[in-house]
C-alpha positions as CSV (number, residue, x, y, z in Angstrom):
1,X,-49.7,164.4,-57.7
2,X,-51.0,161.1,-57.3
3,X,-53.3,159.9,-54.0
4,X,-50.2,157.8,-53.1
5,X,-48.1,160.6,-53.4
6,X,-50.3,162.8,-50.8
7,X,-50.6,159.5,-48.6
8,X,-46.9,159.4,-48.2
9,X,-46.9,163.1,-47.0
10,X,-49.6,162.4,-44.6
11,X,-47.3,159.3,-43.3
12,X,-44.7,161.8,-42.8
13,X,-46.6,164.5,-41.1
14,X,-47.5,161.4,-38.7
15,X,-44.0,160.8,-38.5
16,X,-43.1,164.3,-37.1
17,X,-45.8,164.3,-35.1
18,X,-44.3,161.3,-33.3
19,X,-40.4,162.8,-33.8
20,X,-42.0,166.2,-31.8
21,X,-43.6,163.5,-29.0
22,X,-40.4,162.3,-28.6
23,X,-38.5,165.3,-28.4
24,X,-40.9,166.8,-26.3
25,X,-40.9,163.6,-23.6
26,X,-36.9,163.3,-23.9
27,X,-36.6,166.9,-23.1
28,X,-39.4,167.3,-20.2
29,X,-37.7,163.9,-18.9
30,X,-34.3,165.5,-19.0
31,X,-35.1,168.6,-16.9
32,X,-36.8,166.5,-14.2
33,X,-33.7,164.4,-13.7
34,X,-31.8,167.2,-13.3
35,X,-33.7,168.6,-10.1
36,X,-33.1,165.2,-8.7
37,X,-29.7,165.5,-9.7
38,X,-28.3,168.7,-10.8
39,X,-24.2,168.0,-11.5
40,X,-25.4,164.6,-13.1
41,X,-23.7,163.9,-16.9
42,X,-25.3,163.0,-20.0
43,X,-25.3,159.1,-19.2
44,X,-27.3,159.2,-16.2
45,X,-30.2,160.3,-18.8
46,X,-29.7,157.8,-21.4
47,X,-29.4,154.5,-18.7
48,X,-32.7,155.1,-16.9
49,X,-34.7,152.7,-18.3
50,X,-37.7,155.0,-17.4
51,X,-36.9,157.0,-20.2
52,X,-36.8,154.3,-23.0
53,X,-40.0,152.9,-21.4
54,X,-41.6,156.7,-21.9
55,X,-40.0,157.0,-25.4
56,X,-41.8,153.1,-26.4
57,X,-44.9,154.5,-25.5
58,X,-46.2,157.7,-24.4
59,X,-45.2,159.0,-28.3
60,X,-47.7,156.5,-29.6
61,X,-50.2,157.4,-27.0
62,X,-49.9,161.1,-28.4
63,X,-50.5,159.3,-31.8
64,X,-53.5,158.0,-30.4
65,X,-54.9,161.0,-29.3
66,X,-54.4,162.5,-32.8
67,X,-56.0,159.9,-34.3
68,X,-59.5,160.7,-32.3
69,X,-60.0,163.7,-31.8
70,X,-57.5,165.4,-34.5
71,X,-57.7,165.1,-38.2
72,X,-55.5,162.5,-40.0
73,X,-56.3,163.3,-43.9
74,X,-55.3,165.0,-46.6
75,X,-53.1,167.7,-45.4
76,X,-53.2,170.0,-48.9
77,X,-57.2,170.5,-47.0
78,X,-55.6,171.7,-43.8
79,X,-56.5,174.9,-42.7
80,X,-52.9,176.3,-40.5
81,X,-55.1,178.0,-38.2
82,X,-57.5,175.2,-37.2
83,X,-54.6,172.9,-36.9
84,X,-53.2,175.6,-34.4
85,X,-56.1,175.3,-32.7
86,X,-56.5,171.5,-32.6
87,X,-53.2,171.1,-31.8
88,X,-53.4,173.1,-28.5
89,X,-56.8,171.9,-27.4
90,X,-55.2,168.1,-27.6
91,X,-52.1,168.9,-26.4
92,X,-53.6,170.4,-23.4
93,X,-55.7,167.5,-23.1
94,X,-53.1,164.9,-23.4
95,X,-50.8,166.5,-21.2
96,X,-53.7,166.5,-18.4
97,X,-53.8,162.7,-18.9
98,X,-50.0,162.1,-18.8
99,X,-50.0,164.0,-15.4
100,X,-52.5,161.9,-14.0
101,X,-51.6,158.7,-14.9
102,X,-47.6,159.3,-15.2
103,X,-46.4,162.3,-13.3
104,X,-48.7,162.6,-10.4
105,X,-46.8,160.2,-8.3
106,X,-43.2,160.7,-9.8
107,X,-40.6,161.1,-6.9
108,X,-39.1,165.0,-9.2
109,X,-41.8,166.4,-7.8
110,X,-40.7,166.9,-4.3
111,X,-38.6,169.7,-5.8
112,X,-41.0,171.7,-7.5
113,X,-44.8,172.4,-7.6
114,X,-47.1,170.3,-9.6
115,X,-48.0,173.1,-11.7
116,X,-44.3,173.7,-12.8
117,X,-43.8,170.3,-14.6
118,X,-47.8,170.7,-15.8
119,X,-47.1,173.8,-17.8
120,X,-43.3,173.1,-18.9
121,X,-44.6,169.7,-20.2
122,X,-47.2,171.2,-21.9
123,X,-44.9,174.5,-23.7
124,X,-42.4,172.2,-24.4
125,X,-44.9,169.5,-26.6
126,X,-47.3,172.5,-28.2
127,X,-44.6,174.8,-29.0
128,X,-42.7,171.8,-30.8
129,X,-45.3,170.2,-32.6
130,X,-47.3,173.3,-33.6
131,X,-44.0,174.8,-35.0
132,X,-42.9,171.9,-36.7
133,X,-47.0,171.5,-37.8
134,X,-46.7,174.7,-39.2
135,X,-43.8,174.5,-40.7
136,X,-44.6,171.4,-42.5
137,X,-48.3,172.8,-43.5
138,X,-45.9,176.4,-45.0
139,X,-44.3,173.9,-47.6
140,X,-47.7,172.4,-48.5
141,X,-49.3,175.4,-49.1
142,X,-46.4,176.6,-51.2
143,X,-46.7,173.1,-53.1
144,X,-50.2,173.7,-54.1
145,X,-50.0,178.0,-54.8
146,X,-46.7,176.4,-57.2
147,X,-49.5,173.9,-58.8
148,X,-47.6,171.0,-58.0
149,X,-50.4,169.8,-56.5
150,X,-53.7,169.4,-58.3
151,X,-57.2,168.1,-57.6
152,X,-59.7,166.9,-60.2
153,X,-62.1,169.5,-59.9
154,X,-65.8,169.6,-61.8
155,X,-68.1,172.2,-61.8
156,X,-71.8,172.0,-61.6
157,X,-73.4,175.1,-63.7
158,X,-72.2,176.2,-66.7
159,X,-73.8,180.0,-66.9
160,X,-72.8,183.4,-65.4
161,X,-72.3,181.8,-61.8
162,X,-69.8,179.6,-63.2
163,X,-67.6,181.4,-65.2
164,X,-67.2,183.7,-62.7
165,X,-66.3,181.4,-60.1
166,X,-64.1,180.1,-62.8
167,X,-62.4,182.8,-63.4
168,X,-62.2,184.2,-59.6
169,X,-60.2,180.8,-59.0
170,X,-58.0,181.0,-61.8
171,X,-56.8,184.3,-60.7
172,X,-56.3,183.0,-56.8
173,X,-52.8,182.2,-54.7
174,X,-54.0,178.7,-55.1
175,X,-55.7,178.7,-58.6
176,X,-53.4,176.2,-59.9
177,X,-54.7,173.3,-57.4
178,X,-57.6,172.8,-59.6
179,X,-57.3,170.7,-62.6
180,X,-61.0,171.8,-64.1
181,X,-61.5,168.3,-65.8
182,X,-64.4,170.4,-67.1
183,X,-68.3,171.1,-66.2
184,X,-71.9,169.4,-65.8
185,X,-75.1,171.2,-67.6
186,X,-77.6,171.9,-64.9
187,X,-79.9,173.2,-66.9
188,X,-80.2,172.0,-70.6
189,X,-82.3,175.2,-71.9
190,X,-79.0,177.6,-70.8
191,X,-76.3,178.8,-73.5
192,X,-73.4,177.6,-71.1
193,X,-71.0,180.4,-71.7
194,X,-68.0,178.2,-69.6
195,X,-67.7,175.9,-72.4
196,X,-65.6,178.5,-74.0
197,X,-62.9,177.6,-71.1
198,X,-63.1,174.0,-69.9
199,X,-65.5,171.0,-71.2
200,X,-68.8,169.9,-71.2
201,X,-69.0,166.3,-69.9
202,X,-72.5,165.8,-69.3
203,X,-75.8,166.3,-67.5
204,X,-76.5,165.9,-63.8
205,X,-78.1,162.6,-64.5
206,X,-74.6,161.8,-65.1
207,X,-72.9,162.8,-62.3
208,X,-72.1,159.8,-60.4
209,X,-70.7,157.9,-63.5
210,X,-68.8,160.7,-64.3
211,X,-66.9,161.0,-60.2
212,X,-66.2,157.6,-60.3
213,X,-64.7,157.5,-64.3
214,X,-62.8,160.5,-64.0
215,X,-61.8,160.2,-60.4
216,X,-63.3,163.6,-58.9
217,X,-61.9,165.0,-56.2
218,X,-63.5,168.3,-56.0
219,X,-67.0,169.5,-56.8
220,X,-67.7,172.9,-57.3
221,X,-71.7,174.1,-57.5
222,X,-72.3,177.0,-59.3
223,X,-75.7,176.4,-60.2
224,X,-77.8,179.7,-61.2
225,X,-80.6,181.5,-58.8
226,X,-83.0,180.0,-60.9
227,X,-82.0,176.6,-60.4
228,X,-81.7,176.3,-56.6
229,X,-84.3,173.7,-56.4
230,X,-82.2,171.3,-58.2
231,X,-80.0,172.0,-55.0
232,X,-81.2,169.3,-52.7
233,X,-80.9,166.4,-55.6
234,X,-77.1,167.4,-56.6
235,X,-76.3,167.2,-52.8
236,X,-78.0,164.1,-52.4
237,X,-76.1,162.6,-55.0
238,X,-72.6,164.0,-53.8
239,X,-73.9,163.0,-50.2
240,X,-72.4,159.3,-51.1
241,X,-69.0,160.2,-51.7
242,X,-69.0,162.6,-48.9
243,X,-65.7,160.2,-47.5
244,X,-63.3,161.4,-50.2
245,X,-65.1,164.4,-52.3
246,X,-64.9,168.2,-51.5
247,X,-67.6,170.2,-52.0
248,X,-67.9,173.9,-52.2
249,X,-70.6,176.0,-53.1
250,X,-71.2,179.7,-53.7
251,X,-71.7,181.9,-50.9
252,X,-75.1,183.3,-52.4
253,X,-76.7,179.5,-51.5
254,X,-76.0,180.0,-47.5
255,X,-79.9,181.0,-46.9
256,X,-81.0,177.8,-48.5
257,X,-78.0,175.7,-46.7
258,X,-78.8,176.8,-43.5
259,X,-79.5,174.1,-41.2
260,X,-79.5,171.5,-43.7
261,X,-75.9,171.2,-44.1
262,X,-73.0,172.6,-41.4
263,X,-70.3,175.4,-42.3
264,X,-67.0,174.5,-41.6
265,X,-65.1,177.6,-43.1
266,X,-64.9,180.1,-46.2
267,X,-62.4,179.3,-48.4
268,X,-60.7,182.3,-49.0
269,X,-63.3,184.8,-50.2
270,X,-65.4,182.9,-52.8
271,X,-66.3,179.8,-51.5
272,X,-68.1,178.2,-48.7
273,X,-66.6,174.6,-48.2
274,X,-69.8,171.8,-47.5
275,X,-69.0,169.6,-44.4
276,X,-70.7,166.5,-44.7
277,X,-69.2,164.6,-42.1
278,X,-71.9,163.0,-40.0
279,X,-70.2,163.2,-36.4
280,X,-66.7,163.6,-35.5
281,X,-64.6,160.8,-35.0
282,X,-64.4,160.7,-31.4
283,X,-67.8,161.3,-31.0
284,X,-68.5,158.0,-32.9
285,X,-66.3,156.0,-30.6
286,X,-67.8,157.8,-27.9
287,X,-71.3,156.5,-29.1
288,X,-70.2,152.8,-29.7
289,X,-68.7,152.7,-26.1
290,X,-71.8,153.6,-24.6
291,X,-73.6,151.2,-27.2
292,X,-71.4,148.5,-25.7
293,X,-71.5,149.5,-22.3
294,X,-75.1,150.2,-21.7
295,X,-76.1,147.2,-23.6
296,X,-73.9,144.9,-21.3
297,X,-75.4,146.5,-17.8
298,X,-78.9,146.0,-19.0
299,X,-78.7,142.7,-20.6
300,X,-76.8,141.4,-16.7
301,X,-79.3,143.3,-15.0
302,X,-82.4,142.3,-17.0
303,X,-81.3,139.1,-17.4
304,X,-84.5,137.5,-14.8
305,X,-87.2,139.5,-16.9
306,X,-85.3,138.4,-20.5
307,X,-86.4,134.7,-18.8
308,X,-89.6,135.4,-17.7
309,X,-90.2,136.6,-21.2
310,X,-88.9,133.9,-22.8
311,X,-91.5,131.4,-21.0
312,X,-94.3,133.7,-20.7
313,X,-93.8,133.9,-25.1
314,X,-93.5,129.7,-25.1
315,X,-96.4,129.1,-23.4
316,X,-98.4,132.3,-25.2
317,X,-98.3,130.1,-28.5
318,X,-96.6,127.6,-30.9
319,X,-93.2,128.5,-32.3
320,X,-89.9,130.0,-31.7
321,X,-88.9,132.3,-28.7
322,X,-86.9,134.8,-30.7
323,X,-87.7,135.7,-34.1
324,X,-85.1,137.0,-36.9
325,X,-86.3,139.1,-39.8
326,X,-83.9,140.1,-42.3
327,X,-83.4,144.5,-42.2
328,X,-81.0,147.0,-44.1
329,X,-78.4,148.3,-42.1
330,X,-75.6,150.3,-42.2
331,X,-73.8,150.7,-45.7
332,X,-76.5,148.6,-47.1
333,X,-75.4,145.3,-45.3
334,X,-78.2,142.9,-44.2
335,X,-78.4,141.6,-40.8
336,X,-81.0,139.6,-38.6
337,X,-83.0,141.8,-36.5
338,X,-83.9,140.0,-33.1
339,X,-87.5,140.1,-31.4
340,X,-89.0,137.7,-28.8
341,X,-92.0,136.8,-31.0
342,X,-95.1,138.4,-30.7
343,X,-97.1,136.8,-33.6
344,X,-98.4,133.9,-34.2
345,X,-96.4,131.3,-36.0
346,X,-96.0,131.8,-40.1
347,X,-97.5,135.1,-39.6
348,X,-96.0,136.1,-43.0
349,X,-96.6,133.4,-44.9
350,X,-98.2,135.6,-47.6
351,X,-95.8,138.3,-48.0
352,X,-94.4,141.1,-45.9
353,X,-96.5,142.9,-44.0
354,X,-96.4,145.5,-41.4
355,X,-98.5,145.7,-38.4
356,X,-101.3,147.5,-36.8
357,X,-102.8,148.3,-33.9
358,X,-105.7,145.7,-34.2
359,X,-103.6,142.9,-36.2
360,X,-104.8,139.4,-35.3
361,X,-102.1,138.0,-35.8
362,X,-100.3,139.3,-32.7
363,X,-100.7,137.2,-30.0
364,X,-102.5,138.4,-26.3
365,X,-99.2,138.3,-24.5
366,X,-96.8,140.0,-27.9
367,X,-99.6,143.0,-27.5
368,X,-98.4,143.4,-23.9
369,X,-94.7,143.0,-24.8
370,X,-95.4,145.8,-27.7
371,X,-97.1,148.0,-25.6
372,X,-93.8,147.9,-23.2
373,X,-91.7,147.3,-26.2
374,X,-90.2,144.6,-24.5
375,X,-90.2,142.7,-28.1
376,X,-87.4,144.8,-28.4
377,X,-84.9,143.7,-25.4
378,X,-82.9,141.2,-27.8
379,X,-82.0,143.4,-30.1
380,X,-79.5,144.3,-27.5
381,X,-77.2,141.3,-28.9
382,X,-77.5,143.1,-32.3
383,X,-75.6,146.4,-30.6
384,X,-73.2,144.1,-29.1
385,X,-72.1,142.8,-32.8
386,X,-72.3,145.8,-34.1
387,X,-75.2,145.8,-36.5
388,X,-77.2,147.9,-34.7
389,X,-77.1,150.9,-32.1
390,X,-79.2,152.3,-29.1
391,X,-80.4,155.4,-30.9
392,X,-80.6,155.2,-34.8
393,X,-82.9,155.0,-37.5
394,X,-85.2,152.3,-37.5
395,X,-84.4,149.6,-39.6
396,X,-86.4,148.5,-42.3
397,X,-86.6,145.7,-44.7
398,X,-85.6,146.2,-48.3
399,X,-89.2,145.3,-49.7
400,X,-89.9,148.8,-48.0
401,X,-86.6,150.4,-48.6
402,X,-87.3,150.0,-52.1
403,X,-90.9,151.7,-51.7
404,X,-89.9,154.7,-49.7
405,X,-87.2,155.2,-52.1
406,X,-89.2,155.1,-54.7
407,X,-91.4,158.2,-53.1
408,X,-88.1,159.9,-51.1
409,X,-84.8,158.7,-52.5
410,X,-83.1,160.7,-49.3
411,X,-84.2,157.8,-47.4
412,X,-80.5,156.7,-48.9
413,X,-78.4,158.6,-46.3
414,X,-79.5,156.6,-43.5
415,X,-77.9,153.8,-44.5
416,X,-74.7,155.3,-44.2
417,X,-74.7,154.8,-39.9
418,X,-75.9,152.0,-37.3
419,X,-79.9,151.6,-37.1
420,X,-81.0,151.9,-33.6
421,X,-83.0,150.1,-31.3
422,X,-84.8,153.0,-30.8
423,X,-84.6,156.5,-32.7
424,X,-86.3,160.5,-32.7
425,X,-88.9,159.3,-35.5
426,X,-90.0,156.5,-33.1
427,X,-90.4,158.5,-30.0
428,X,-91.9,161.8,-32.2
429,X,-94.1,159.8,-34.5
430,X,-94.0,155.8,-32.9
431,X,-94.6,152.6,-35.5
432,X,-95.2,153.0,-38.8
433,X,-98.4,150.9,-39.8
434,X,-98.5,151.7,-43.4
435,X,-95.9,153.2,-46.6
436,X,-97.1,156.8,-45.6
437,X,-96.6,156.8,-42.0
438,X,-92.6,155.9,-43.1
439,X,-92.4,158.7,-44.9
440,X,-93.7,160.5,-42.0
441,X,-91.2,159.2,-39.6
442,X,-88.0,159.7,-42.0
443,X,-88.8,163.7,-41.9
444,X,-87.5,162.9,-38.2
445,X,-84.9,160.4,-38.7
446,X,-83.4,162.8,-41.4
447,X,-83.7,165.6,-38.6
448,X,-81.5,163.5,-36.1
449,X,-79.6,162.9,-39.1
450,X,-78.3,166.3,-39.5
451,X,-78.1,166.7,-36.1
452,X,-76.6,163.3,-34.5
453,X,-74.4,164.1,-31.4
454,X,-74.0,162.3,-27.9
455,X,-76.3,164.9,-26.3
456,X,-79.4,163.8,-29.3
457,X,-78.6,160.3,-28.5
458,X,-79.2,161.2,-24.4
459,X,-82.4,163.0,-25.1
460,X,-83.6,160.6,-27.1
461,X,-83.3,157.8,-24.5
462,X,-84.5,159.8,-22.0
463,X,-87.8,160.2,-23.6
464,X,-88.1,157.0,-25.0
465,X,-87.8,155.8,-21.4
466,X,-90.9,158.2,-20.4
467,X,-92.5,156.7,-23.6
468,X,-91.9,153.0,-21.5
469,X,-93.4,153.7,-18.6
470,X,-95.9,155.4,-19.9
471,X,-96.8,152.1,-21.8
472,X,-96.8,153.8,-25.3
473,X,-94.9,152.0,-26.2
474,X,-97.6,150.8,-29.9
């Protein structure tokens, strides 16, 4: 089956999900006109205009909902027991939403109990949806045990390990999913005993030409004991396709994944299934709103100090108020970084350099804005477009990138979310004066990294704030 194919299925499991809102909001509407009205017919239901105005929208409100906090993707992945689980969590949720801003004042409930159209709203939209979830999810399942569903599968290993995970999954329910488009050498002095089943297609210095030619889908790693130091590399270079590639690895690796990558759940008995999802989608529009929020309070409320800043940096030298440097952000778009200036004019004019504590070309009153980080207060127009966020990794120009890469080609995976105005490497380790302080300050950034949620990013302003008023700020 095709990607088109499976995007059509998803389209329709989208569409059921909307049919079952509807049913659900038709039915629920139904039995509340009938306490108003018991001996009313079938017309007096279908001329309220209420009930075509709930129909119009409250099904695409549940839509909504999915699309945040549920999981819209490929449903061949979907697990029937997490999407039970989802799928009560968010009903219960949406239904406390709808009786809030719907129900609470709807004239029905003189005749009964809040709690009575609460729970009957909420059995009749989880009972319908999870059935007709499940239901849909059976004949998937059956699809891919009958093969007519298959994923381009590779494997990573071609020794012992691999042929027995080879052959474990060809002797699986679902062993026809995989089409083995055949296997990458890990380790050139080996015998490779799978070649004897599926092809060798290369070395691991070819992996990423070989995902993108032969449109990978799967990645399997079944790498030998010997070899788990080649572990991190393979997973850094699988880390940039981590939007549309699967990756499972053998459950014999968990002691070295631990805490470097998160578990989402075994796949059957062989596999353990790599989530490399950085934060959940509603978390990420979570983090943007308070981005946008926070940034609009401060910049109103700060808006006499952003002046007095502005003439205390005009009068402190020659040159420009603001000053825009050109930094990497996220997916390796440039953007200009914006700073009231705190150096002297042209202070560049012989290449990129970074600063230090005793650099002459900062001016007297750009030390004091340093020191308070008060250089930085602009860049709160950059979170307002979007290129940058409150907390991130700090963001660095590409004459750097391209030295730190050169020493720690990890550094990649920042660049795949917002840089920040402030970030755990700046309040743990503060600037970076030189190329080995950076690679100090990424061990950090890589830890908040792994480890990015809204509670982080609240921690991490909280002590940068202490950091402010402490003035240590350089």
């Amino acid at each position: 089956m095709n990607p088109g194919q499976r995007q059509i299925e998803l389209f329709i499991y989208r569409f059921l999900d909307w049919f079952t809102a509807c049913l659900a909001w038709f039915l629920f509407f139904v039995y509340r006109k009938n306490l108003e009205n018991p001996n009313a017919d079938f017309s007096y239901f279908l001329t309220d205009p209420k009930l075509w105005q709930g129909l119009l929208l409250i099904p695409i409100g549940w839509l909504l909902l999915y699309s945040i906090f549920d999981k819209y993707s490929d449903i061949y992945r979907f697990s029937r027991w997490s999407t039970l689980k989802r799928t009560f969590a968010i009903s219960f949720v949406g239904v406390i939403l709808l009786f809030f801003t719907v129900l609470m004042d709807d004239t029905s409930n003189i005749y009964t109990t809040y709690i009575n159209p609460f729970l009957r709203l909420f059995a009749l939209h989880f009972s319908l949806t999870a059935a007709v979830r499940m239901i849909y999810l059976t004949y998937s399942k059956n699809r891919l045990k009958a093969g007519k569903v298959k994923y381009n599968t590779l494997i990573i290993g071609g020794d012992k390990n691999a042929v027995d995970i080879y052959n474990e999954l060809q002797a699986k329910v679902y062993g026809k999913a995989h089409n083995f488009i055949g296997f990458i050498d890990s380790n050139g002095n080996t015998v490779n005993h799978l070649v004897k089943e599926i092809p060798l297609i290369g070395k691991l210095t070819d992996l990423s030409l070989i995902i993108d030619e032969m449109n990978v889908e799967e990645v399997i790693i079944a790498i030998e004991t010997s070899e788990h130091n080649k572990l991190k590399n393979i997973l850094d270079v699988l880390y940039d396709y981590s939007d549309r590639l699967l990756v499972k690895i053998i459950p014999d690796m968990y002691d070295i994944m631990l805490g470097n990558v998160q578990l989402t759940h075994i796949y059957g008995t062989i596999l353990i299934e790599v989530d490399q999802e950085i934060m959940p989608r509603w978390e990420m529009m979570v983090k943007r709103l308070i981005d946008l929020v926070v940034s609009i309070i401060v910049l109103v409320i700060l808006s006499p100090l952003y002046l007095y800043i502005a003439i205390r940096v005009r009068f402190s030298s020659t040159g420009p108020i603001l000053y825009s440097q050109a930094r990497i952000g996220k997916n390796n778009k440039a953007f200009q970084i914006l700073k009231f200036r705190s150096m002297a004019e042209n202070a560049e004019k012989n290449g990129p350099q970074l600063s230090h504590d005793e650099d002459p070309r900062i001016t007297k009153w750009g030390k004091v804005m340093r020191k308070w980080r008060l250089d930085e207060l602009p860049q709160l127009l950059n979170v307002l477009k979007g290129e940058m966020s409150l907390v991130g990794p700090r963001p660095e120009r590409q004459f750097y990138i391209d030295q730190i890469m050169e020493k720690a080609p990890h550094y990649k995976h920042l660049l795949k979310i917002r840089p920040g105005i402030t970030s755990w490497g700046q309040v743990k380790y503060g600037y970076a004066s030189n190329l080995d302080q950076m690679l100090q300050r990424l061990k950090y950034d890589i830890i908040y990294l792994e480890n990015m949620s809204i509670g982080l990013d609240i921690k991490i302003l909280f002590y940068t704030i202490l950091v402010l008023f402490q003035g240590k700020g350089k």
